[in-house]
C-alpha positions as CSV (number, residue, x, y, z in Angstrom):
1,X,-8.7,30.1,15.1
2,X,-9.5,29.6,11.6
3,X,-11.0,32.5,9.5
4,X,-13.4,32.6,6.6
5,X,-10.5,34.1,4.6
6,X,-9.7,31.8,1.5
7,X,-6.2,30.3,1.7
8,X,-5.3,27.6,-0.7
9,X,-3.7,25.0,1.7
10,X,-1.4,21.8,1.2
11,X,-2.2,19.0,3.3
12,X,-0.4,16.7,4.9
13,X,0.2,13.2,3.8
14,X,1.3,10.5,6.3
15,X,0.9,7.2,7.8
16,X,-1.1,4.2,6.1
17,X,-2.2,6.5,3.6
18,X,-3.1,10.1,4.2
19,X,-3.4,12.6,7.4
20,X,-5.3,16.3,5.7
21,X,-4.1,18.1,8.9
22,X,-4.3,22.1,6.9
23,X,-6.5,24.3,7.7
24,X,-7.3,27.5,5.5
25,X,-6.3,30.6,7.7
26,X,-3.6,32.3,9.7
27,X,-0.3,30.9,9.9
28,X,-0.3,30.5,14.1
29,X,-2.2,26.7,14.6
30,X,-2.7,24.4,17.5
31,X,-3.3,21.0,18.2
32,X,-4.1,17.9,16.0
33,X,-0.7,17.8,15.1
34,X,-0.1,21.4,14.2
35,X,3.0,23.3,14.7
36,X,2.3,26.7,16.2
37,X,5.7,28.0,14.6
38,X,9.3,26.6,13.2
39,X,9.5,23.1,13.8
40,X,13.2,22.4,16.0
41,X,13.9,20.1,12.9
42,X,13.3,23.1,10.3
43,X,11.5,21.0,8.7
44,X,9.1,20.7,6.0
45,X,11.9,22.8,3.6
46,X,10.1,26.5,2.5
47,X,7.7,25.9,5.6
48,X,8.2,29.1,7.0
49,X,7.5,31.0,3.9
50,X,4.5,29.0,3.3
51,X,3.2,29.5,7.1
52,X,3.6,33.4,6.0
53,X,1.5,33.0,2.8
54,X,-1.0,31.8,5.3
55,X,-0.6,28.2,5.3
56,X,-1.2,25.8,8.0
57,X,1.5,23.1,8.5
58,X,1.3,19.5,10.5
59,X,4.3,18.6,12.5
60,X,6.8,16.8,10.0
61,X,7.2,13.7,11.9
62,X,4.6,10.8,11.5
63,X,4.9,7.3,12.8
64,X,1.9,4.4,11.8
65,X,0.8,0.8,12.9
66,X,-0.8,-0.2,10.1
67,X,-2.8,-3.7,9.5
68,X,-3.7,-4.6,5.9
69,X,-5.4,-7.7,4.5
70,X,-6.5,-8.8,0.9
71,X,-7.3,-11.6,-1.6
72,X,-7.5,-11.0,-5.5
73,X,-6.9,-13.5,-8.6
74,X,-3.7,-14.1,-9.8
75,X,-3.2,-15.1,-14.1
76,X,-0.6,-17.7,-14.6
77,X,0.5,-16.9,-18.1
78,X,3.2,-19.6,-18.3
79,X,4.9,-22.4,-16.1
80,X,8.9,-23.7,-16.9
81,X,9.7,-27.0,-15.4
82,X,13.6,-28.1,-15.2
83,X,15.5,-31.0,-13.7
84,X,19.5,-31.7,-13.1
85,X,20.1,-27.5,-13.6
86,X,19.0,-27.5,-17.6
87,X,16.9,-24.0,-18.0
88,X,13.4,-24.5,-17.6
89,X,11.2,-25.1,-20.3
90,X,7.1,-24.2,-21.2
91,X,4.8,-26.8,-20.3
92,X,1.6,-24.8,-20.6
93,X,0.7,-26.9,-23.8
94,X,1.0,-29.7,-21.5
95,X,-0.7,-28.6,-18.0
96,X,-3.6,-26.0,-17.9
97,X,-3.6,-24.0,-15.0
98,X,-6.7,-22.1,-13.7
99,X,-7.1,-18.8,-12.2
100,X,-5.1,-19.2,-8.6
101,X,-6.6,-16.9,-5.9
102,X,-4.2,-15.0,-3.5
103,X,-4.3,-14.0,0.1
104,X,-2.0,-11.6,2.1
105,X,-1.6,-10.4,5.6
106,X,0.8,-7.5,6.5
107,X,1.4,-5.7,9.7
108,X,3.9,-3.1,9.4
109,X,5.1,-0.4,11.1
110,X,5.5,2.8,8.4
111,X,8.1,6.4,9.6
112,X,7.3,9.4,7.3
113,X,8.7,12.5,7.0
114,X,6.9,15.6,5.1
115,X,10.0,17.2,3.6
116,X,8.4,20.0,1.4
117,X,5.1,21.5,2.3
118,X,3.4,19.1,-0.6
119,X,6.0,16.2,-0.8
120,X,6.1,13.1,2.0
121,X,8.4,10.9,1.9
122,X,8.3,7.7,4.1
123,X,10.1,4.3,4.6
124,X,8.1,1.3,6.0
125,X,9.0,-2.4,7.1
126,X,6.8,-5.2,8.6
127,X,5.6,-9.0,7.8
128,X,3.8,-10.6,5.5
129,X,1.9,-13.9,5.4
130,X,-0.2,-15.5,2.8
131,X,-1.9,-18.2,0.6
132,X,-1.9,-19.2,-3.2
133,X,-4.7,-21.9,-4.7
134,X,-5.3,-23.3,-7.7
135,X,-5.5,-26.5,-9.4
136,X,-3.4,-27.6,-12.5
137,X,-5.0,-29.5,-14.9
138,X,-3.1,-32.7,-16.3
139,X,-5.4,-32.8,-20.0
140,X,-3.2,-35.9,-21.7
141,X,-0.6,-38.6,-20.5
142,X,2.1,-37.5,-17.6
143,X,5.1,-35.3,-19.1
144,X,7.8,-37.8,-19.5
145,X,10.3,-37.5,-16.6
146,X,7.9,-36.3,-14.3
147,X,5.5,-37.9,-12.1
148,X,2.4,-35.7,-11.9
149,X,-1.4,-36.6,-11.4
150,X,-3.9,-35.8,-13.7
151,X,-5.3,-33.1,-11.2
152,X,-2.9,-31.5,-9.1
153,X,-4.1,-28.8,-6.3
154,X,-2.4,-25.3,-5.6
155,X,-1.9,-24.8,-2.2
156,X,1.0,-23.1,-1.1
157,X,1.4,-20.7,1.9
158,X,4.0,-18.5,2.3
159,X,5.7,-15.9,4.7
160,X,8.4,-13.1,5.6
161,X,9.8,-9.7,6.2
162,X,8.5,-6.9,4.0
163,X,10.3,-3.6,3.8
164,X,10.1,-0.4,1.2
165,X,9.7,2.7,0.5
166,X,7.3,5.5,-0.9
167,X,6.7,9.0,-1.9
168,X,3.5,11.2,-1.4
169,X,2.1,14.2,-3.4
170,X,-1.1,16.1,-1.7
171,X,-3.0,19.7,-1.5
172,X,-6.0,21.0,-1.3
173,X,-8.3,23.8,-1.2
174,X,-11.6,25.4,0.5
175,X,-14.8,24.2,-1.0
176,X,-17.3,27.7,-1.0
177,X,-17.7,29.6,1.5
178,X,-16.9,27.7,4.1
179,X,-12.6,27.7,5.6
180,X,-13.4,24.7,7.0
181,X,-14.7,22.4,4.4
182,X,-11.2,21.2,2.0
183,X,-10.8,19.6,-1.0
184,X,-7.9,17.3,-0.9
185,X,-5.7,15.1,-3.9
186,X,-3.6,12.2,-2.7
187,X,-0.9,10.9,-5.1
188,X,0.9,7.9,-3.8
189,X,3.8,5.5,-4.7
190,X,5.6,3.0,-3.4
191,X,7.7,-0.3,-3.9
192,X,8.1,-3.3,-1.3
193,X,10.0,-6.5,-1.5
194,X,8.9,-9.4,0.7
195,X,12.2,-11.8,1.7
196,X,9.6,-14.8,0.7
197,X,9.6,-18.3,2.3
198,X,7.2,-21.3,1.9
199,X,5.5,-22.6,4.7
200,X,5.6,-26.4,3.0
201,X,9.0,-27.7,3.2
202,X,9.3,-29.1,-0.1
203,X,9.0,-26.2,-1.6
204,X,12.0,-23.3,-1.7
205,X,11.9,-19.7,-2.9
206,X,14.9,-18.8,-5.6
207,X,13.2,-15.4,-5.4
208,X,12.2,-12.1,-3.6
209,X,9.2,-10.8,-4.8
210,X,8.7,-7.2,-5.0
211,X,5.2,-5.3,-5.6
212,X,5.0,-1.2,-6.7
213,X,1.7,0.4,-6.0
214,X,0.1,3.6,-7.2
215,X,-2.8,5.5,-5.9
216,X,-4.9,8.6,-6.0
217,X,-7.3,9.8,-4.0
218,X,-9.6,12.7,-4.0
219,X,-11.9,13.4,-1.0
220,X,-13.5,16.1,1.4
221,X,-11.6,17.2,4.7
222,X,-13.9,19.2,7.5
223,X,-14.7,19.7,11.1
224,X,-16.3,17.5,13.2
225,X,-17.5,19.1,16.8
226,X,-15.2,21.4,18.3
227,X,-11.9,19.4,18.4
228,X,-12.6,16.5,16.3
229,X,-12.1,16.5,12.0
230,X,-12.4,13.6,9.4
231,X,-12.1,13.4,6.2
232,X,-13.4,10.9,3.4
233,X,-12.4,10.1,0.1
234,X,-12.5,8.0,-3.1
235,X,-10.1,6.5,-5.2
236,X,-8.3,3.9,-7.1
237,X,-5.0,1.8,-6.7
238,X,-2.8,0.3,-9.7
239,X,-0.5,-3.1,-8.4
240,X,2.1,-4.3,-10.5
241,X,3.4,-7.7,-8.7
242,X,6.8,-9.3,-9.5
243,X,5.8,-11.0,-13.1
244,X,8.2,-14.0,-12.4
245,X,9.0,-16.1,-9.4
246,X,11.2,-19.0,-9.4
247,X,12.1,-22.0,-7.1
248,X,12.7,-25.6,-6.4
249,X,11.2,-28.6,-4.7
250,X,13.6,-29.6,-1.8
251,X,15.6,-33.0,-1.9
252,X,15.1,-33.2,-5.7
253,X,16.4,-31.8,-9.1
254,X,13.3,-30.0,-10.1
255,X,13.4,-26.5,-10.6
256,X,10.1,-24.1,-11.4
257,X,9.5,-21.1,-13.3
258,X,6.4,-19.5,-12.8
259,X,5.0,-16.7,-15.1
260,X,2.4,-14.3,-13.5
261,X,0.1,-11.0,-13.7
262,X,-3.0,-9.4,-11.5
263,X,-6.0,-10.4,-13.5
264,X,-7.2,-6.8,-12.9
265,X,-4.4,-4.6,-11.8
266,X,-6.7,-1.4,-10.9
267,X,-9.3,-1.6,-8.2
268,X,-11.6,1.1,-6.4
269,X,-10.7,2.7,-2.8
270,X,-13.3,3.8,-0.1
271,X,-11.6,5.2,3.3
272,X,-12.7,7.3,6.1
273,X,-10.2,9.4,8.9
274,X,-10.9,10.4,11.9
275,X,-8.5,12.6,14.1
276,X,-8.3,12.5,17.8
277,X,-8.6,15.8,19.7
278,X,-5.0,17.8,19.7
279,X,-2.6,15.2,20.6
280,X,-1.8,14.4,16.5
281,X,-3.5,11.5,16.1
282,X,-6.0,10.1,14.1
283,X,-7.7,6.7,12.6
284,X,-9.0,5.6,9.8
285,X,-10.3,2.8,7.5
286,X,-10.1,2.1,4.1
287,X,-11.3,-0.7,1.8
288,X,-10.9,-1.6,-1.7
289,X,-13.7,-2.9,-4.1
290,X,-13.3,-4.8,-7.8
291,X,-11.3,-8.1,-8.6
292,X,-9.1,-7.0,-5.7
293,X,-10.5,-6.8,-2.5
294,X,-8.9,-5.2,0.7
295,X,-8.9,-3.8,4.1
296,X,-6.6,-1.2,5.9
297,X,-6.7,-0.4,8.8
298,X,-4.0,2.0,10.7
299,X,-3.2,4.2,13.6
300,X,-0.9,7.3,13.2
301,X,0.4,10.3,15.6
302,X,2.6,13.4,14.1
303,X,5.1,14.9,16.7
């Protein structure tokens, strides 16, 4: 039973992205992922004491299926060509590469783990699968020692296992009058590494890219019905990508070198939760707007 009296509450963070399970009010709380009372794990650390200041704790545990798909433009700042092991050398006053555009896939399933009342921490593992085009322009005669048309087209797919980890930062507090109504603030970081492989044959990866990702997120968390809550938000999310990646070309002496960078690192965030009755678990969507665009979706239940 939640009261009108004002309790500044942290809220939990979990799954894909964010689960605002606290409710302002009396330390005893049921359902939607609630625990009425010490957790047998003792966890979140200090939960006790907070649940006597009057906050209102989710169950520590979270586990998420989460689907994720995007596409943004890529700069290539420099490409190295090399033959018979000599180090790779600049031929962007030679060849003039355009923006490439990039696609990904990921499924993955994410295990978090709220181990102070306003610190998640979580690991995560799935698979990835995408696309890179772009064409390379050939301005002048052929590079001597390499056989290359004067328009050559990008099109590379690529695929494997991706597996990382993160950390979360969230609270929140009533908005007026009313115990129900919470704003909430979502920090978020994590780093990935994707065990890449090409899908073309000729074309082998020397390298594992790896991606870290902030985000922050500020939204409003209430009460749907009797035994239904949401919450929406807004936000933005930085991506720094691996700036180099390096590889070869199968059944021949060439090695490449490519130089790269997002050609807009920050884009916008819109999501929407919804929990499910009192079993702890919930929904929600979230896509992103600007140079990068992407959509998340992702199922999560707290025990």
């Amino acid at each position: 039973m939640v009261t009108s009296r004002c309790v500044r509450t942290f809220l939990l963070v979990s799954g894909a992205l964010f689960a605002p399970d606290g409710h302002a009010g009396e330390a005893q709380a049921t359902g939607e992922g609630h625990v009425a009372g010490p957790h047998w794990s003792g966890l979140p650390i200090w939960g006790a004491e907070a649940e006597a200041r009057g906050f209102v704790l989710p169950a520590p545990f979270g586990i998420a299926i989460t689907a994720y798909s995007a596409e943004q433009p890529v700069n290539i700042e420099d490409l190295r060509l090399g033959r018979n092991g000599a180090p790779p050398v600049s031929v962007s006053n030679v060849l003039q590469i355009d923006r490439v555009d990039t696609t990904q896939q990921n499924v993955s399933a994410k295990f978090d783990v709220l181990v102070l009342p306003f610190l998640d921490v979580y690991g995560l593992a799935g698979y990835t699968r995408g696309t890179t085009r772009g064409v390379i322009e050939v301005p002048g005669d052929s590079l001597p020692g390499f056989i290359v048309p004067r328009q050559l087209q990008l099109d590379a797919e690529f695929s494997g296992p991706t597996y990382g980890a993160g950390v979360t930062l969230q609270g929140g507090t009533p908005v007026g009058e009313d115990p129900d109504l919470m704003a909430i603030v979502v920090l978020d970081w994590n780093r990935t590494r994707t065990d890449l492989e090409f899908e073309n044959d000729a074309l082998i990866a020397e390298t594992n890219p790896e991606a870290t990702v902030f985000s922050a997120r500020l939204g409003l968390h209430g009460t749907l019905g009797s035994k239904m809550t949401g919450a929406v938000w807004i936000g933005a999310m930085h991506q720094t990508i691996q700036q180099t990646v390096a590889g070869g070309v199968s059944d021949t002496d060439l090695q490449f070198v490519v130089q790269q960078s997002p050609t807009r690192p920050w884009n916008t965030l819109l999501g929407a939760l919804l929990e499910l009755g009192d079993d702890g678990g919930y929904v929600l969507v979230e896509g992103g707007l600007g140079a990068r665009k992407s959509l998340l979706l992702s199922a999560v239940y707290r025990f």
